[in-house]
N, C-alpha and C positions, 0 to 999 in steps of 0.2 A: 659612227666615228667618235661620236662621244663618250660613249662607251671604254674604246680601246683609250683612247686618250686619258681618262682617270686613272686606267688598269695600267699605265704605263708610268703615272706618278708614282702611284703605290711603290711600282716594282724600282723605280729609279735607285731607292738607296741600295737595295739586296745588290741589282746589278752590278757596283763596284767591289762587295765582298768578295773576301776570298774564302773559297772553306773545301775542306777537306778529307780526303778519301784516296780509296786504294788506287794506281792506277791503270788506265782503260788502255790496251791497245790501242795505239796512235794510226788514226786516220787522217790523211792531210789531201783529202781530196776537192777539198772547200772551192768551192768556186769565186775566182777570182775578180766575175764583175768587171771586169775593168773595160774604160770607154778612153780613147784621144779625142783632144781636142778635134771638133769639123765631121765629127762621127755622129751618124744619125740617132739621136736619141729616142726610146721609146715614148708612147705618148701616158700620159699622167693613167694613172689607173690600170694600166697594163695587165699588173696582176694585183690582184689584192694585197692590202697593206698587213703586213705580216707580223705578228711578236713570237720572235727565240730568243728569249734570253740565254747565256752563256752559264754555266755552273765550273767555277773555278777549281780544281780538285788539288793544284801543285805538281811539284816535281819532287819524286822522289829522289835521294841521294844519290849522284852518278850519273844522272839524267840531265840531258838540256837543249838547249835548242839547235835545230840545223845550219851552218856557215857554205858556203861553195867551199869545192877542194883547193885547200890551201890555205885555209884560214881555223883558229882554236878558237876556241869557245870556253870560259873559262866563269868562274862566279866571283866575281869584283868582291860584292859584299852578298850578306844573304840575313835572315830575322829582322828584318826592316821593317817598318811600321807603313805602309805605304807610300813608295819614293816613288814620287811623278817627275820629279827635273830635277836634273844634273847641269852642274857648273864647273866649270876649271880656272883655277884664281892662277894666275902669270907664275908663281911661287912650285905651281902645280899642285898644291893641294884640291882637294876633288869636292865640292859641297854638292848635297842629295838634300832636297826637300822632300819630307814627310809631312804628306798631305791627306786631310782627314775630313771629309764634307761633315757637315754641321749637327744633319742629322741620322750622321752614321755615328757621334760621341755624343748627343745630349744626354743618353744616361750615364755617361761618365765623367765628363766635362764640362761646367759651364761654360758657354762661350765666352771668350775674350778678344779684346783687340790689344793690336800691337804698340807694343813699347809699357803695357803694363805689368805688374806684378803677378802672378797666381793665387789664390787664393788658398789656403791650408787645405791640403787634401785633393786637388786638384792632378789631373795627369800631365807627366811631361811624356806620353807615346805618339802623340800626335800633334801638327802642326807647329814645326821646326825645321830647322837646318842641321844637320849634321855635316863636320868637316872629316876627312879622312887622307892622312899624311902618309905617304911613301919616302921617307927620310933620307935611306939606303939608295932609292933611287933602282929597285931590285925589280919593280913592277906590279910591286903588291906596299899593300899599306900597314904601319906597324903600332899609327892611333889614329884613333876617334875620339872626336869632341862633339859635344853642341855647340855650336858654332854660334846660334841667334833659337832663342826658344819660346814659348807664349806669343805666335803667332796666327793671324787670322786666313786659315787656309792660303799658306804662302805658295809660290808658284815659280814666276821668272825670276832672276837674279843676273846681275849684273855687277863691274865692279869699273868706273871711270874715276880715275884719278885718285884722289884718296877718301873717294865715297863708295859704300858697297849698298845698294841698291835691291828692294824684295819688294815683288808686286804682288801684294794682296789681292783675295776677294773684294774686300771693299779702298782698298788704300794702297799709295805708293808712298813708300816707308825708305830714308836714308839714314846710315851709319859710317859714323868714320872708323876708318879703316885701317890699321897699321901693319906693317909689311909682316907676315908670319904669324902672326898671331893667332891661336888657333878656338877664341871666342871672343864676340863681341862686348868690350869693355865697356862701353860709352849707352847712353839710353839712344834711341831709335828718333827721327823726326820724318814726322807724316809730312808728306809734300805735295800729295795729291789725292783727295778723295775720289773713290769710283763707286758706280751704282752697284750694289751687292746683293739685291736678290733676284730671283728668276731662276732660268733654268741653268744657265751657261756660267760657271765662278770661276774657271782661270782666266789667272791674265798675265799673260808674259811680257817682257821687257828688254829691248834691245836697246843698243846705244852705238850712233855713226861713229867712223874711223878717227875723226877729229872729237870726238867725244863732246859734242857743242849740243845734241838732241838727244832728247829718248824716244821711243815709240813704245808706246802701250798697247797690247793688242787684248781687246773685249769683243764679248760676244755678247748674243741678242739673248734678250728674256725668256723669249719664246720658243714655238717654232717655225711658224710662218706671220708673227706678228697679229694672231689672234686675240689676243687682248688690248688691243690700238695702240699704234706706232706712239704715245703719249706716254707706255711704259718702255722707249725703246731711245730714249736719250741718251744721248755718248755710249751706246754700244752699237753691237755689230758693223765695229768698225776696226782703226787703228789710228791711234791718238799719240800728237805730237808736241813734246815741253821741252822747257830748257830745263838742264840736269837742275835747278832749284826745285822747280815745279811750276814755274810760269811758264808766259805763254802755249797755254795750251789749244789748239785746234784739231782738228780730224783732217788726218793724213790723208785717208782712202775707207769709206764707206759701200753699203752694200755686203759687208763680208758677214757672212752669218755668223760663224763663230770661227776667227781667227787662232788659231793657238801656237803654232811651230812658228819661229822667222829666224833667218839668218840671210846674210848680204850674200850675192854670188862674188866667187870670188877673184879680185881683181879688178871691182865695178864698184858703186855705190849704189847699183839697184836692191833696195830689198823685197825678199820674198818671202812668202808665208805659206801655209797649210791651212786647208778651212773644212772644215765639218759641213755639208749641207745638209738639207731638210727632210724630210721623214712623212711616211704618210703616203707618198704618192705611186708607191709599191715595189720592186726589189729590184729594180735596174734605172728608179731616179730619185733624184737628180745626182750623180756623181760628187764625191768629194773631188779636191785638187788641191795641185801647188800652184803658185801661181808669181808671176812678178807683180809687186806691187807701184801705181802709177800716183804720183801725187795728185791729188782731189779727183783721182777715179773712182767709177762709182762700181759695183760688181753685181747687181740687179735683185739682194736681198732687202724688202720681202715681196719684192711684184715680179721679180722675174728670176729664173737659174740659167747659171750655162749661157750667158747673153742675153739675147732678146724671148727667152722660151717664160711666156705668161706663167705665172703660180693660178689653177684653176679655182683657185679657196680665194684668191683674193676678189672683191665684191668691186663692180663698176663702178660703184661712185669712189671707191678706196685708190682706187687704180692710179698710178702715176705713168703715164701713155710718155711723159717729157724723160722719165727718166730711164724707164726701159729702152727705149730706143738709144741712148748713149750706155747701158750695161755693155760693160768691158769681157770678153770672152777670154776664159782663166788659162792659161798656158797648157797643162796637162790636169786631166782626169784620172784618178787614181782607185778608182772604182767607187761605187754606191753603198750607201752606209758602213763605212768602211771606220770611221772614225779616225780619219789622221791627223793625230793629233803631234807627233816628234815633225823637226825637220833642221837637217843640217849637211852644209855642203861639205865635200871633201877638199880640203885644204893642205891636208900632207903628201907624202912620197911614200909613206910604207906600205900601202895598198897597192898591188896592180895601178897602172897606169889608166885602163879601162878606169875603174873607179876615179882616180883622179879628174877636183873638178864638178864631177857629180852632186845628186842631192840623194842622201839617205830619207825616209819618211816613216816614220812611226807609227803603226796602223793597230789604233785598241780594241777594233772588232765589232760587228754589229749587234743590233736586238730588234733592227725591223726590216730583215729579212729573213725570207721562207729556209735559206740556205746560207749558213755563217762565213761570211766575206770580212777580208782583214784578219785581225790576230797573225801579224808579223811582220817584219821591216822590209821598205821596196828601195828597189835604188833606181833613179832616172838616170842616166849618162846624157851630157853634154857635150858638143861636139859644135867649135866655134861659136860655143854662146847659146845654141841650140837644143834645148829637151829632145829625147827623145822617147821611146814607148818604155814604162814602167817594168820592170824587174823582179822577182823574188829573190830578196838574200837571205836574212836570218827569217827558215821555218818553222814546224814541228807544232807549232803552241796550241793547234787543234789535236785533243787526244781522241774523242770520238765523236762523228761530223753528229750522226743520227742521233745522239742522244744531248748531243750540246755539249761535247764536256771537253774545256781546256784546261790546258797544266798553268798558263798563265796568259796575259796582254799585256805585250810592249807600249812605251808611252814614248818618253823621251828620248833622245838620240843627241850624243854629243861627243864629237871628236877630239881627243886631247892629244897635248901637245908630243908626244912624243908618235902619233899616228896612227895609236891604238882606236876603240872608240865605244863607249860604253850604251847599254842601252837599260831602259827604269821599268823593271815588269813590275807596275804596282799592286797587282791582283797578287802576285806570289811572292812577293818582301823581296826579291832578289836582282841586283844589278849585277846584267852581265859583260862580261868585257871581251871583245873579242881585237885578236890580233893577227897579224900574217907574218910567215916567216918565205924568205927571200930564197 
């Protein structure tokens, strides 16, 4: 076990490259893994803990992912340096973070933190905001800015009032904002520090209808807390300030690595997306979405999926008070699936089915026998209620047997006009998909 675990550090940065080659016949026969909630889970060790990593090859010209009939598929933007999340500012312009882990640029980049200068000779291809204006209002955009640049693996974005809002790896960062603008004029002020190394570095950032909270959503170090819950403070959770940076608390704990949130809508419940744990072989513990419950707990790292013990964790480690209150996550979204995007449908241009629903962003595995994920699910709601997961946008698996995808969706975010874009960061390309009536 030790073993695989080093072999898996190694390989962690290669896994988010993209690189490229001719393309493979498209197999999409990927099994989907997927469990609902109250569905008998397999027991820990089932099958052996498995490493596939994924080889990214791209999409050639004229190529792109599968929509249901009735819906285009179209490339937003494309030569992107890595865009993990997409924001829409009221204005409609469209901000893409270009997001760059640390030790995929050390030979390029010194690292920096945010609101500083570059240093001569430094790269501006990663770790920024780009904005992107549709003027004409035609459906397509006619510039591009940097929007906010020399940032420390930026992620969530947000924009309350006339502060615009970037959650760092390590930091939550505020700038004043002016209506249109299409870069940030003013220097940046840090407003909340966050713990910055370990396994897990996004951290996204939502903000209530009244605009009075933020929530920061952080994930754990680790992966089952293997290095003592002493390097696992204020993560693997969701964390709650007032838009200065005060009062802060943890919302809802237990979530191993939260990353997707958005409110359902018409409610104040927020919801998230969580990545779970690895190791325990190809059908556990399931990823999900989930509602989140103020100062609920979600049973990482003593228990998954409710009260189901973690076998790694050691009797005297064991928390017996707190497993027994682990909150049992809405829906299961399958096992190592990595879903990481999540956003409700809140417009009319979709089918009515859709309408309501949650979109969920799935970047794919590397510890299973058989690659699960690589492509967007939709849950349908129905008076308030989930139901069983979806495939909409497919294709991203090119060939199952040899590991080889065109790319992995990340972000998912529905703009204002109904359309709704999705962040393959592996293949620089955001795509946009629409329906016509």
């Amino acid at each position: 076990m030790k073993r695989i675990h080093i072999f898996l550090l190694l390989q962690f940065a290669a896994f988010c490259s993209c690189g490229q080659s001719e393309n493979k016949q498209v197999n999409s026969s990927s099994t989907p893994a997927e469990t609902k909630a109250g569905d008998q889970l397999p027991p820990p060790y089932a099958t052996e803990s498995a490493v596939k990593m994924s080889k990214v090859i791209g999409w050639d010209a004229g190529m792109k992912p599968t929509a249901p009939k009735g819906f285009t598929v179209t490339r937003f933007a494309d030569s992107l340096e890595h865009p993990r999340w997409i924001y829409q500012l009221p204005n409609g312009d469209v901000l893409i973070a270009e997001t760059q882990k640390k030790e995929n640029i050390a030979k390029k980049v010194v690292n920096t933190v945010s609101g500083k200068s570059k240093s001569h000779g430094e790269s501006d291809m990663e770790n920024r905001i780009l904005l992107f204006r549709d003027s004409d209002k035609n459906g397509t955009y006619e510039t591009k800015t940097i929007f906010i640049d020399n940032l420390n693996m930026p992620f969530g974005m947000v924009l309350v009032n006339d502060y615009f809002y970037v959650a760092c790896s390590d930091a939550v960062w505020r700038y004043r904002y002016k209506n249109n603008e299409k870069q940030i004029s003013e220097e940046g002020e840090k407003i909340m520090d966050l713990p910055d190394a370990g396994r897990h570095w996004t951290r996204n950032i939502i903000a209530n209808s009244a605009g009075t909270k933020l929530y920061v959503a952080v994930g754990c170090a680790s992966d089952h807390a293997e290095n003592g819950m002493e390097k696992e403070d204020r993560r693997a959770c969701i964390l709650e300030i007032n838009p200065n940076g005060s009062g802060e608390r943890v919302f809802a704990s237990g979530l191993r690595n939260p990353v997707g949130m958005d409110w359902m809508p018409g409610t104040e419940t927020l919801w998230t997306a969580v990545n779970e744990r690895d190791e325990l072989g190809d059908d556990l513990p399931p990823d999900y979405i989930t509602s989140v419950k103020e100062n609920g707990f979600y049973g990482w790292p003593y228990s998954y999926f409710g009260q189901n013990k973690d076998p790694r964790i050691k009797e005297k480690d064991q928390r017996n008070d707190l497993v027994q209150k682990a909150i049992v996550p809405d829906v299961a979204v399958g096992a190592h699936t990595a879903s990481l995007g999540l956003a409700f449908y809140d417009k009319k241009l979709f089918p009515k089915k859709f309408q309501g629903g949650a979109f969920v962003g799935q970047h794919g595995s590397w510890n299973r026998s058989v690659l699960s994920g690589y492509k967007v699910v939709f849950v349908p709601f129905t008076n308030g209620k989930p139901g069983k997961p979806e495939d909409f946008l497919t294709g991203f698996i090119a060939n199952e047997k040899e590991a080889e995808v065109f790319g992995r969706p990340v972000g998912v975010t529905v703009l204002n006009d109904g359309s709704m874009l999705v962040a393959d960061d592996a293949a620089n390309i955001i795509w946009k998909i629409t329906y016509a009536k």
